[in-house]
Backbone of each chain as nested JSON, in Angstrom:
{
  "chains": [
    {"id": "A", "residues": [
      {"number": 1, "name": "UNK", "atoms": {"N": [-101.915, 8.891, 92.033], "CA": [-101.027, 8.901, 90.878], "C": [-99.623, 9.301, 91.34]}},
      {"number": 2, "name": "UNK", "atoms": {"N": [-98.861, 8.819, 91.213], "CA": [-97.216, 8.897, 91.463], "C": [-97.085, 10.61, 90.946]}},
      {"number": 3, "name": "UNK", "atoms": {"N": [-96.181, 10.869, 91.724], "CA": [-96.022, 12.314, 91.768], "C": [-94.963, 12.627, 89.788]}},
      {"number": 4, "name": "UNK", "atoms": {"N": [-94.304, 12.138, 89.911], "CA": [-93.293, 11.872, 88.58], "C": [-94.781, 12.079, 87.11]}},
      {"number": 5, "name": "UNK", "atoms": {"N": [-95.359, 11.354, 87.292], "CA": [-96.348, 11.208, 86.686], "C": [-96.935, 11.817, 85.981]}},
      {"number": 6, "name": "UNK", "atoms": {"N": [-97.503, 12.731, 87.666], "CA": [-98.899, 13.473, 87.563], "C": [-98.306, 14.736, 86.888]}},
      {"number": 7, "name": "UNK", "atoms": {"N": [-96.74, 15.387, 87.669], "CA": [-96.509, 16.388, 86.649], "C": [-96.057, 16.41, 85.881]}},
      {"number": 8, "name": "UNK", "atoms": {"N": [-95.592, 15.275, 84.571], "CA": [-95.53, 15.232, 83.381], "C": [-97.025, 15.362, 82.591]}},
      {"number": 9, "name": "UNK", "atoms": {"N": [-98.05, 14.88, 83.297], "CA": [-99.313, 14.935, 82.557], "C": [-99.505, 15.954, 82.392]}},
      {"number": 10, "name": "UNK", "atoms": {"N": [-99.271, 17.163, 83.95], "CA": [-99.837, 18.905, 83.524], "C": [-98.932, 19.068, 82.677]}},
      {"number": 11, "name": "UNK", "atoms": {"N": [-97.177, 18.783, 82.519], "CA": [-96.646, 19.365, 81.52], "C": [-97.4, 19.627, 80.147]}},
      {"number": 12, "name": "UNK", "atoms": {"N": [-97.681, 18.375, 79.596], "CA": [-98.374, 17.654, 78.066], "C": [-99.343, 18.512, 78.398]}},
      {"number": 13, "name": "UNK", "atoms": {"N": [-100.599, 18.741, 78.846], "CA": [-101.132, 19.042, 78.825], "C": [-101.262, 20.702, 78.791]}},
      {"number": 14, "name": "UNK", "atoms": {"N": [-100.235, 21.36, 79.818], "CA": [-100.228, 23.333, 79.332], "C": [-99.753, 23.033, 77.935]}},
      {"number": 15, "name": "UNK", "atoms": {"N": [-98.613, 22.197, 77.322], "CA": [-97.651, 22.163, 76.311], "C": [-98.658, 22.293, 75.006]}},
      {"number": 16, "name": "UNK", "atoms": {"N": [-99.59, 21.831, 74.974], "CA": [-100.806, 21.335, 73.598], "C": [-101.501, 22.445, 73.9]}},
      {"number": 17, "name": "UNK", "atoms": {"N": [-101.884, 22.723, 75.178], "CA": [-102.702, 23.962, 75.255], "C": [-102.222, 24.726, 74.558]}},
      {"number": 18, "name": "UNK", "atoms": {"N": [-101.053, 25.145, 74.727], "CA": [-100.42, 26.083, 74.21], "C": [-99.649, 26.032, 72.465]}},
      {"number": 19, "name": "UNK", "atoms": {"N": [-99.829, 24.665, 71.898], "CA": [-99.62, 24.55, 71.063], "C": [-98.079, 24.126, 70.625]}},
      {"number": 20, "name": "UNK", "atoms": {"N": [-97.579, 24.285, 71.81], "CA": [-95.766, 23.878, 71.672], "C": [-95.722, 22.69, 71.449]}},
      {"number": 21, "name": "UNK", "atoms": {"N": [-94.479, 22.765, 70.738], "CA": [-93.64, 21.553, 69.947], "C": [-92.895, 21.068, 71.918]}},
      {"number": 22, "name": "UNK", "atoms": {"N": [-92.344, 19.603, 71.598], "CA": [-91.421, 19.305, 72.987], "C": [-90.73, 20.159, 72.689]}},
      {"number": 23, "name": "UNK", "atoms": {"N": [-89.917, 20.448, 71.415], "CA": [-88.712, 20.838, 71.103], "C": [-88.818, 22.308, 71.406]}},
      {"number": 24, "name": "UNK", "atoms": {"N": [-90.057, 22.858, 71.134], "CA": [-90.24, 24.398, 71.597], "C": [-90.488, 24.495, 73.14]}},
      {"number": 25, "name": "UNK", "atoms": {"N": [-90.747, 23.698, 73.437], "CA": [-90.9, 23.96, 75.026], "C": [-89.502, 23.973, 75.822]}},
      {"number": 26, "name": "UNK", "atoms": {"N": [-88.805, 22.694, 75.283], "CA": [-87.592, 22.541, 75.51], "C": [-86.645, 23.72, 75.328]}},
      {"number": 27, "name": "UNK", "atoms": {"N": [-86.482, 24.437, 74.099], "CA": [-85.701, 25.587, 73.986], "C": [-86.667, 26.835, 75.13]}},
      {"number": 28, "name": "UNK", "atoms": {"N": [-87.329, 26.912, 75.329], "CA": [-87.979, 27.955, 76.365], "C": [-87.427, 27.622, 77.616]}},
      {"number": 29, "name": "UNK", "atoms": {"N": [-87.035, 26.499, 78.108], "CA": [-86.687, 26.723, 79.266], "C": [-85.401, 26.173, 79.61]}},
      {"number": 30, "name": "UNK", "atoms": {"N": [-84.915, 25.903, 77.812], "CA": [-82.604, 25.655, 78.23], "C": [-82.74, 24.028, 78.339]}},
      {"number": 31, "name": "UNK", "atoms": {"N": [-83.776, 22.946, 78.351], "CA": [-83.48, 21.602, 78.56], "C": [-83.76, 20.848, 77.371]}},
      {"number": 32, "name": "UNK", "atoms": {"N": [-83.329, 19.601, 77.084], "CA": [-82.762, 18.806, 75.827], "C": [-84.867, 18.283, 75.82]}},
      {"number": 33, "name": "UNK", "atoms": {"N": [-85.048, 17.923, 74.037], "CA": [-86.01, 17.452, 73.928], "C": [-86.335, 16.316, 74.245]}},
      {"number": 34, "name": "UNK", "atoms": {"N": [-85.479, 15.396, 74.393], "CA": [-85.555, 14.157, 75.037], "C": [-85.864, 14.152, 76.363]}},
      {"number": 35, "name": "UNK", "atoms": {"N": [-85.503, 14.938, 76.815], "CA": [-85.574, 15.183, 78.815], "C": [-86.826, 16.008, 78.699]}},
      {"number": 36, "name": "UNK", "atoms": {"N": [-87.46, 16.747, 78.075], "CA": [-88.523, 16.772, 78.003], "C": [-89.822, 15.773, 77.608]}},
      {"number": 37, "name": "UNK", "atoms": {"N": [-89.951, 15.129, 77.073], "CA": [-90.573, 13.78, 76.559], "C": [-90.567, 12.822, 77.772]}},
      {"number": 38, "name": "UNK", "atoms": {"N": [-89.244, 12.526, 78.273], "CA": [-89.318, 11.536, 79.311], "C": [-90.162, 11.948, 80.664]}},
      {"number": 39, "name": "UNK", "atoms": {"N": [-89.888, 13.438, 80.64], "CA": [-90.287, 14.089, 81.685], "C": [-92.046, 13.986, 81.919]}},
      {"number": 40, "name": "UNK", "atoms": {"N": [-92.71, 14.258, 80.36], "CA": [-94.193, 14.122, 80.28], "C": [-94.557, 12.598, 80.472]}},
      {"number": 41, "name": "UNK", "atoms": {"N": [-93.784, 11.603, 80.486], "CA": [-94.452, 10.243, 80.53], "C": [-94.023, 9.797, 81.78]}},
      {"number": 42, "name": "UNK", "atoms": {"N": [-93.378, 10.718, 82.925], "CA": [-93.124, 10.603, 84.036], "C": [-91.95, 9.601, 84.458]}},
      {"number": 43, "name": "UNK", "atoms": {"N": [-91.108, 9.859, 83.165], "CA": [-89.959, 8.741, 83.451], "C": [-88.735, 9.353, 84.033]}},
      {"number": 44, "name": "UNK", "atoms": {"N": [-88.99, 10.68, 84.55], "CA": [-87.444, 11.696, 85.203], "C": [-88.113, 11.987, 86.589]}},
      {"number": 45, "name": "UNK", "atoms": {"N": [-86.847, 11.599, 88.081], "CA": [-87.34, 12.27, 89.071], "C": [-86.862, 13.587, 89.102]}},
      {"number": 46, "name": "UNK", "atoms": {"N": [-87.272, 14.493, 88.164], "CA": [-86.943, 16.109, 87.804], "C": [-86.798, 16.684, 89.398]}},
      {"number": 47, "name": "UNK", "atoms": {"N": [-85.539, 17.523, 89.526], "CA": [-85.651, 18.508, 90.405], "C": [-86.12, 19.323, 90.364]}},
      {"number": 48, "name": "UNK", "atoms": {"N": [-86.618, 20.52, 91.924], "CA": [-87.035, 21.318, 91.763], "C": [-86.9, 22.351, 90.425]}},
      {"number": 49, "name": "UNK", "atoms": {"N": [-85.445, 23.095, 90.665], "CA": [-85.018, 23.608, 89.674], "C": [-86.045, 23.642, 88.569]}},
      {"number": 50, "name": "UNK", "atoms": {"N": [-85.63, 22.546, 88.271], "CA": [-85.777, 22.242, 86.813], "C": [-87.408, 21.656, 86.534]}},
      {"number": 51, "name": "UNK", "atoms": {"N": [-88.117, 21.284, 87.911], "CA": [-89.872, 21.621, 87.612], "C": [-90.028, 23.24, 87.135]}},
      {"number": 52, "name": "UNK", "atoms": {"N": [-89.341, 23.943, 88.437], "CA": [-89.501, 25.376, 88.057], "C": [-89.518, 25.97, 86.599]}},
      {"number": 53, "name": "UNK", "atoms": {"N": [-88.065, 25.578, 86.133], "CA": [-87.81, 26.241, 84.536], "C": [-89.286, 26.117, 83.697]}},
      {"number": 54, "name": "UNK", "atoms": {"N": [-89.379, 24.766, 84.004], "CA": [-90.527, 24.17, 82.967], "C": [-91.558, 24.957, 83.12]}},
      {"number": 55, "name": "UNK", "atoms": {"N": [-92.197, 25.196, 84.578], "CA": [-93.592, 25.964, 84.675], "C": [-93.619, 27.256, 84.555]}},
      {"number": 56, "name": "UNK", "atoms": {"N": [-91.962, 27.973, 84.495], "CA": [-92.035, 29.212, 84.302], "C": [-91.98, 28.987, 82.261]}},
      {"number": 57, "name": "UNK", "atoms": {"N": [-91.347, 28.328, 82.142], "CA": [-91.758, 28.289, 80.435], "C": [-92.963, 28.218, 79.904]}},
      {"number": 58, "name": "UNK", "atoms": {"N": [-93.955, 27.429, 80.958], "CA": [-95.307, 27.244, 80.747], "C": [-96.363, 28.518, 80.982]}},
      {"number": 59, "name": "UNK", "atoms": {"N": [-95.608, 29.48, 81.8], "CA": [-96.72, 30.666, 82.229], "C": [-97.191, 29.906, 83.358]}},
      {"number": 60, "name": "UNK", "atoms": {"N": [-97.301, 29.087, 84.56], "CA": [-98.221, 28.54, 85.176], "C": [-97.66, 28.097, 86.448]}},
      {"number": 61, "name": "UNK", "atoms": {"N": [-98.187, 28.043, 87.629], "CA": [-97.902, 28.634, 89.058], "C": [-97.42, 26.805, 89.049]}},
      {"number": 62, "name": "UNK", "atoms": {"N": [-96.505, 26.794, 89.775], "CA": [-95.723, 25.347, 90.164], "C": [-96.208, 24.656, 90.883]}},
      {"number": 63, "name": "UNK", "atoms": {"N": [-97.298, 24.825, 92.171], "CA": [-97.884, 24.693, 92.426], "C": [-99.124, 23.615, 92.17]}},
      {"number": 64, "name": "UNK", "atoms": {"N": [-99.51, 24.333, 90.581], "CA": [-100.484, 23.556, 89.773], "C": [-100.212, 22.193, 89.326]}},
      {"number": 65, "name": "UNK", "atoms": {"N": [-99.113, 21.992, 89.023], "CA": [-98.386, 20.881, 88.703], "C": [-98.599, 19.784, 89.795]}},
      {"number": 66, "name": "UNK", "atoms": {"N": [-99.046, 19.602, 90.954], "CA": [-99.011, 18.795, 91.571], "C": [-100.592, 18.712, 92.287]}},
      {"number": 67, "name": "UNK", "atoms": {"N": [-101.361, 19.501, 91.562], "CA": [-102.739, 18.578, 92.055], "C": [-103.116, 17.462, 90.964]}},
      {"number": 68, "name": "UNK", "atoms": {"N": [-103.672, 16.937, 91.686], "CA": [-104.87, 15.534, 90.951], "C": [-105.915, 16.05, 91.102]}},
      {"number": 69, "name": "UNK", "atoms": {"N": [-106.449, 16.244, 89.798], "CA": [-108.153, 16.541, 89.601], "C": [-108.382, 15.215, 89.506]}},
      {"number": 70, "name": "UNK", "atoms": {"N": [-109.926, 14.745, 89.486], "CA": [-110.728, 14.181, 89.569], "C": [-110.243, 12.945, 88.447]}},
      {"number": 71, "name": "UNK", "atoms": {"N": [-110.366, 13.982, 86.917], "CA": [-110.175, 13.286, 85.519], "C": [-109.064, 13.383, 85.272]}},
      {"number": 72, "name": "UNK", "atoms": {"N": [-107.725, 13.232, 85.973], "CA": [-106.222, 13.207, 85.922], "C": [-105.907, 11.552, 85.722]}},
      {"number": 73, "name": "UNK", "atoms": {"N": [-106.79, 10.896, 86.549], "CA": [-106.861, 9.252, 86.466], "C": [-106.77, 8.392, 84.803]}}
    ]},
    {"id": "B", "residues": [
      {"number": 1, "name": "UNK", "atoms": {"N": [-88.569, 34.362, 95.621], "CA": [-87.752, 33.555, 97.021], "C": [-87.236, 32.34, 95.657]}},
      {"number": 2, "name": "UNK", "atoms": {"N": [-86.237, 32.001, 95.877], "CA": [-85.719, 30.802, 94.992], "C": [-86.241, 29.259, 95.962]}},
      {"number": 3, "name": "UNK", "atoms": {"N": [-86.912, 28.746, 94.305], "CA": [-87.73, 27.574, 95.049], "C": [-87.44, 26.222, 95.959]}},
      {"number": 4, "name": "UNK", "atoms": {"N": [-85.994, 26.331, 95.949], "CA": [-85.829, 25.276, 96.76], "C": [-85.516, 25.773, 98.403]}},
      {"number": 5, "name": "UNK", "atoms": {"N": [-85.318, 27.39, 98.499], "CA": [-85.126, 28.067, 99.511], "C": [-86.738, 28.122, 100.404]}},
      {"number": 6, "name": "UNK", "atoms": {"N": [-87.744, 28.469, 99.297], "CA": [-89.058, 28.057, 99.462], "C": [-89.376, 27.049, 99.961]}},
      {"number": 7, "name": "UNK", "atoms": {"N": [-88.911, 25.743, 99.456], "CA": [-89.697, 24.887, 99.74], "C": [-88.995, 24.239, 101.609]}},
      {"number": 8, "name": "UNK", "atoms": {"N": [-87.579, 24.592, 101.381], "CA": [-87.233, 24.401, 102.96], "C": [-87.737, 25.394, 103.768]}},
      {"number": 9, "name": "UNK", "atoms": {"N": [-88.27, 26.685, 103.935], "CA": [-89.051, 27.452, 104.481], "C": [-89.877, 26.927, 105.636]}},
      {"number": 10, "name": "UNK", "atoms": {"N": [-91.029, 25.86, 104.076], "CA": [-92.211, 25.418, 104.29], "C": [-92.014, 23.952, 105.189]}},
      {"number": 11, "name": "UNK", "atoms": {"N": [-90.698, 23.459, 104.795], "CA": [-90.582, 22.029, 105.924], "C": [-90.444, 22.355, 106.815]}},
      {"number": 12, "name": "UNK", "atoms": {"N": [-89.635, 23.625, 107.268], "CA": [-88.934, 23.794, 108.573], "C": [-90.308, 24.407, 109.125]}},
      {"number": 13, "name": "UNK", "atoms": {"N": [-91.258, 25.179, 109.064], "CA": [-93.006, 25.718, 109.419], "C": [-93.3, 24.873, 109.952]}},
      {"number": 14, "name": "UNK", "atoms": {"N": [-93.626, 23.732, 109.197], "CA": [-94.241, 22.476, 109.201], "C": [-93.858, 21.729, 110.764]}},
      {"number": 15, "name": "UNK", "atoms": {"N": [-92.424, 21.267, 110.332], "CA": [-91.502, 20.281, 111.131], "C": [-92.001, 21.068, 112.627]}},
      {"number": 16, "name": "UNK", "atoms": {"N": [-91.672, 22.372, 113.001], "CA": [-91.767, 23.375, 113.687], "C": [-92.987, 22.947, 114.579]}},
      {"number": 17, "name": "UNK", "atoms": {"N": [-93.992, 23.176, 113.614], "CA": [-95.718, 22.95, 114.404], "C": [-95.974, 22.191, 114.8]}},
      {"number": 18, "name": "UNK", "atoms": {"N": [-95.117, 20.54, 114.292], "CA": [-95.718, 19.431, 114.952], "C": [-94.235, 19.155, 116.033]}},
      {"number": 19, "name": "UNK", "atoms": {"N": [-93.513, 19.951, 116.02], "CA": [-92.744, 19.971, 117.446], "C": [-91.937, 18.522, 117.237]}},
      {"number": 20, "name": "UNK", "atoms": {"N": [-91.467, 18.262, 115.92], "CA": [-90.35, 17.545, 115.623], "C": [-88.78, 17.882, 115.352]}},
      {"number": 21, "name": "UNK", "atoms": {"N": [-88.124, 17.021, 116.054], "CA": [-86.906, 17.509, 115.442], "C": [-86.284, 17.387, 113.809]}},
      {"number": 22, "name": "UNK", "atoms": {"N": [-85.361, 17.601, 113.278], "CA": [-84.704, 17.101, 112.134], "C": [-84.538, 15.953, 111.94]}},
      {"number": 23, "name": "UNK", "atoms": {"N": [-83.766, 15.126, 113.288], "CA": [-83.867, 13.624, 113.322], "C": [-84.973, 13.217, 113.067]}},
      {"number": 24, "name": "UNK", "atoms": {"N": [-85.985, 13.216, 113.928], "CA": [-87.325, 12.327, 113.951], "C": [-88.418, 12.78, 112.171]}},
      {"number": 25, "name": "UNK", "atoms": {"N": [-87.997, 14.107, 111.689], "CA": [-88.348, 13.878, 110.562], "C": [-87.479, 13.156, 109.255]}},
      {"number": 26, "name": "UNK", "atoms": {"N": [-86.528, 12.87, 109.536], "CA": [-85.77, 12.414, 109.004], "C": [-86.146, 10.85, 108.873]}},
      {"number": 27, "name": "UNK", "atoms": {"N": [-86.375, 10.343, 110.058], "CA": [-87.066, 9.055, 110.57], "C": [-88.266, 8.594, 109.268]}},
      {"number": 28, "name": "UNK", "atoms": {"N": [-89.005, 9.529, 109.821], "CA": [-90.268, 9.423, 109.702], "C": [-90.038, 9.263, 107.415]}},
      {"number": 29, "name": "UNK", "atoms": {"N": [-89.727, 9.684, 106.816], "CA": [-89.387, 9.667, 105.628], "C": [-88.164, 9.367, 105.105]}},
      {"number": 30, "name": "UNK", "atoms": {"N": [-87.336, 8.568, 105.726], "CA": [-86.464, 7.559, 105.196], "C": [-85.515, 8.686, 104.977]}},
      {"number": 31, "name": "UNK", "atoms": {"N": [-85.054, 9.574, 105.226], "CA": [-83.795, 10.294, 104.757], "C": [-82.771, 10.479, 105.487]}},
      {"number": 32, "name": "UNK", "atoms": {"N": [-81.764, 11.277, 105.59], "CA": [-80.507, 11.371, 106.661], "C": [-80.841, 12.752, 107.058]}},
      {"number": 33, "name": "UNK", "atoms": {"N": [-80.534, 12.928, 108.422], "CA": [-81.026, 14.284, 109.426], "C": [-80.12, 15.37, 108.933]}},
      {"number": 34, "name": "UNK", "atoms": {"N": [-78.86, 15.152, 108.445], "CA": [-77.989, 16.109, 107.603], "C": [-78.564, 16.641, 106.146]}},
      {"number": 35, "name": "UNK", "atoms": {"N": [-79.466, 15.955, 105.68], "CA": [-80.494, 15.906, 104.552], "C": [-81.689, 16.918, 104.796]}},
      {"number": 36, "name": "UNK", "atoms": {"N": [-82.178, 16.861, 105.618], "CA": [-83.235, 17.628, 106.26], "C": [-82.885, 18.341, 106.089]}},
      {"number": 37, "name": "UNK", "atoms": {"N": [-81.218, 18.898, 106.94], "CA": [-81.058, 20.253, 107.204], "C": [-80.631, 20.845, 106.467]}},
      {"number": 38, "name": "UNK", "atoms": {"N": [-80.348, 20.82, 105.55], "CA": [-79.369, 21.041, 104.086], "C": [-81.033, 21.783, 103.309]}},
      {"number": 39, "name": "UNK", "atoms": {"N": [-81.681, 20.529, 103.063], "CA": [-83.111, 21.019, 102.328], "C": [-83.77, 22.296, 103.146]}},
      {"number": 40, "name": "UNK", "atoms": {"N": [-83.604, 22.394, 104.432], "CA": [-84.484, 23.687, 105.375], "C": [-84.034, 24.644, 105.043]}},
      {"number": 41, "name": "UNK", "atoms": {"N": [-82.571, 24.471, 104.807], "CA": [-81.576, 26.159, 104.664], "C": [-81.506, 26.431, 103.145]}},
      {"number": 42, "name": "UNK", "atoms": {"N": [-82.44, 25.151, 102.132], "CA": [-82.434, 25.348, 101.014], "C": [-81.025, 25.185, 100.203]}},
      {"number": 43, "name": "UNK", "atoms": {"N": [-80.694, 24.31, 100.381], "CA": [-79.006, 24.037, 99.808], "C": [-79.026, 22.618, 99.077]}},
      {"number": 44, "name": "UNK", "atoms": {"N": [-80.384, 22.238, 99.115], "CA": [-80.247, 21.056, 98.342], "C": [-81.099, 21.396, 97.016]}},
      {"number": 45, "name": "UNK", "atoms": {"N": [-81.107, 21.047, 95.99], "CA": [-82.315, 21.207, 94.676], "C": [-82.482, 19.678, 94.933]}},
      {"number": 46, "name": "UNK", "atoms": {"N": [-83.648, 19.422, 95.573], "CA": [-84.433, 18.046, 95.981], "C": [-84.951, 17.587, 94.253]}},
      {"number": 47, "name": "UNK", "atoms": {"N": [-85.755, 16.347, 94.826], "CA": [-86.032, 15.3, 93.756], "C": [-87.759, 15.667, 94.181]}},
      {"number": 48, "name": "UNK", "atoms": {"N": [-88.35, 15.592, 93.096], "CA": [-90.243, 15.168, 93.095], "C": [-90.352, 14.362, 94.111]}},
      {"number": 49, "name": "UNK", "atoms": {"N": [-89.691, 13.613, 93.77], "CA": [-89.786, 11.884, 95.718], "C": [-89.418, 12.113, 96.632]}},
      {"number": 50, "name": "UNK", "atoms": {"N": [-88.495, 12.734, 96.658], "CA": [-87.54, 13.255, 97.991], "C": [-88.711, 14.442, 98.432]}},
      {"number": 51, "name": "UNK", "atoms": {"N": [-89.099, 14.921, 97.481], "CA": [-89.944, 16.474, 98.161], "C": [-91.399, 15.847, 98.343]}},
      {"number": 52, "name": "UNK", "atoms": {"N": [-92.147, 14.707, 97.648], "CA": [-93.22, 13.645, 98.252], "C": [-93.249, 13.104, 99.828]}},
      {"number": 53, "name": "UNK", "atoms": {"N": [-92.005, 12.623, 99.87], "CA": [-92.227, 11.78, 100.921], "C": [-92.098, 13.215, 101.828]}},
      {"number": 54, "name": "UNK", "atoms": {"N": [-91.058, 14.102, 102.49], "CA": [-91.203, 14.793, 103.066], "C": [-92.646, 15.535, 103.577]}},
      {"number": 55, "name": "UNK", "atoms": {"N": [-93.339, 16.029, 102.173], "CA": [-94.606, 16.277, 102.306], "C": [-95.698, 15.526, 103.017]}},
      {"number": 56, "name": "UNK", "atoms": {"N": [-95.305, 14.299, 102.889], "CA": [-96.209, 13.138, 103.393], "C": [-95.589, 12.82, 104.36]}},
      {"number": 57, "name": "UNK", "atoms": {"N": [-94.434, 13.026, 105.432], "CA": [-94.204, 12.598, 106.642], "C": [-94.953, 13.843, 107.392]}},
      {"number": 58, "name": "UNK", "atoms": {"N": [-94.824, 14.847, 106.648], "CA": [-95.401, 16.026, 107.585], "C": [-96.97, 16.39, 107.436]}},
      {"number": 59, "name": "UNK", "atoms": {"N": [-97.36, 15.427, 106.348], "CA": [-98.66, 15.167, 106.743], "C": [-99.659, 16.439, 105.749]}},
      {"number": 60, "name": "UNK", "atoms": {"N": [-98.67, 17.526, 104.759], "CA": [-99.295, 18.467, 104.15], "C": [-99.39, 18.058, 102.731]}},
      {"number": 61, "name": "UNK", "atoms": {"N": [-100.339, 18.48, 102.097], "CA": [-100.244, 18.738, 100.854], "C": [-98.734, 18.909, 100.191]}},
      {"number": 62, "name": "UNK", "atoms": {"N": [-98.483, 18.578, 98.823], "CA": [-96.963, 19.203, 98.539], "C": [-97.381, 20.661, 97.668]}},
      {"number": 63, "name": "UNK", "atoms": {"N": [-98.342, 20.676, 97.033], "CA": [-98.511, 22.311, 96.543], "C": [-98.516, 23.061, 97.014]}},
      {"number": 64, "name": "UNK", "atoms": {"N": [-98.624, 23.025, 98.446], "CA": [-98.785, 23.986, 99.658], "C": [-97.043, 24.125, 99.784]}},
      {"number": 65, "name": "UNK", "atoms": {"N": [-96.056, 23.421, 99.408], "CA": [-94.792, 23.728, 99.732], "C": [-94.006, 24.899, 98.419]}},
      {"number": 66, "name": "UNK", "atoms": {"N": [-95.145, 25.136, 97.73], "CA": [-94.359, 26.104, 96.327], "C": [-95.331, 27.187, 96.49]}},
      {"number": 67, "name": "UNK", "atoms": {"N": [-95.822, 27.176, 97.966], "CA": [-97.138, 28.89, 97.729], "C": [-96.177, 29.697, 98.848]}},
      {"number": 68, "name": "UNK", "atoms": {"N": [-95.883, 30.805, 97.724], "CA": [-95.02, 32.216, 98.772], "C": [-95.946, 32.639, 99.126]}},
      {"number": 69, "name": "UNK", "atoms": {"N": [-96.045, 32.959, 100.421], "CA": [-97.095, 34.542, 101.211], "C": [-96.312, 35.25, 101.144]}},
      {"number": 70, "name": "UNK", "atoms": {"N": [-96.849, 36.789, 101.333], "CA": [-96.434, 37.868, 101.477], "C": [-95.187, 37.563, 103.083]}},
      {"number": 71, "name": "UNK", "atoms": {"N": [-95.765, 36.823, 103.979], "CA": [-94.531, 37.21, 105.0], "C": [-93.524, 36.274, 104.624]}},
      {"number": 72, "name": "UNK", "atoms": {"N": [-93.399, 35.001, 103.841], "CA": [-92.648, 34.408, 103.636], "C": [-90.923, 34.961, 102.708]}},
      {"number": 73, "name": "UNK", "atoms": {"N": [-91.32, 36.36, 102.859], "CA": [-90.18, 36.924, 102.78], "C": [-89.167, 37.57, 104.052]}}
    ]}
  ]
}
């Protein structure tokens, strides 16, 4: 799975876990709701930086963001 | 450690072990050797692709490039 991709999917996916709006996720970590959205359907080559903001908005090690489980497909 | 300082840490480890220079990794993943070195000393905020292919010329995992150890300070 294309890297762009895969960590927009963990995004969507902590984001619902957690029950956040884009727009609430977006104000948690300072970036526009639109750049969030594009970001989950893997349409931004996001910089570090700004993976970071996101996973520190998420609670969740940056790290995580870039495995492929099994059922990520 | 600020993550893009991190993640050049982990190229320059890497690059290091398999006894490449900057050029020849540079080669090896399509980038400019002034590029490399910029990302090692952490002065660039890289791209998801830009920090892919690197990962994949050097042959590691890329989650392995956002894990601090204790000596990595």
């Amino acid at each position: 799975m294309n890297i762009t991709i895969l960590f927009g999917h963990h995004v969507r996916l902590h984001r619902k876990k957690r029950s956040l709006s884009q727009e609430e996720l977006a104000d948690l970590c300072g970036l526009h709701r639109t750049y969030i959205g594009a970001v989950e359907r893997g349409e931004r080559n996001i910089t570090l930086l700004n993976a970071e903001k996101i996973a520190a908005a998420l609670d969740e090690p940056l790290p995580s963001f870039f495995i492929e489980s099994k059922n990520d497909n």
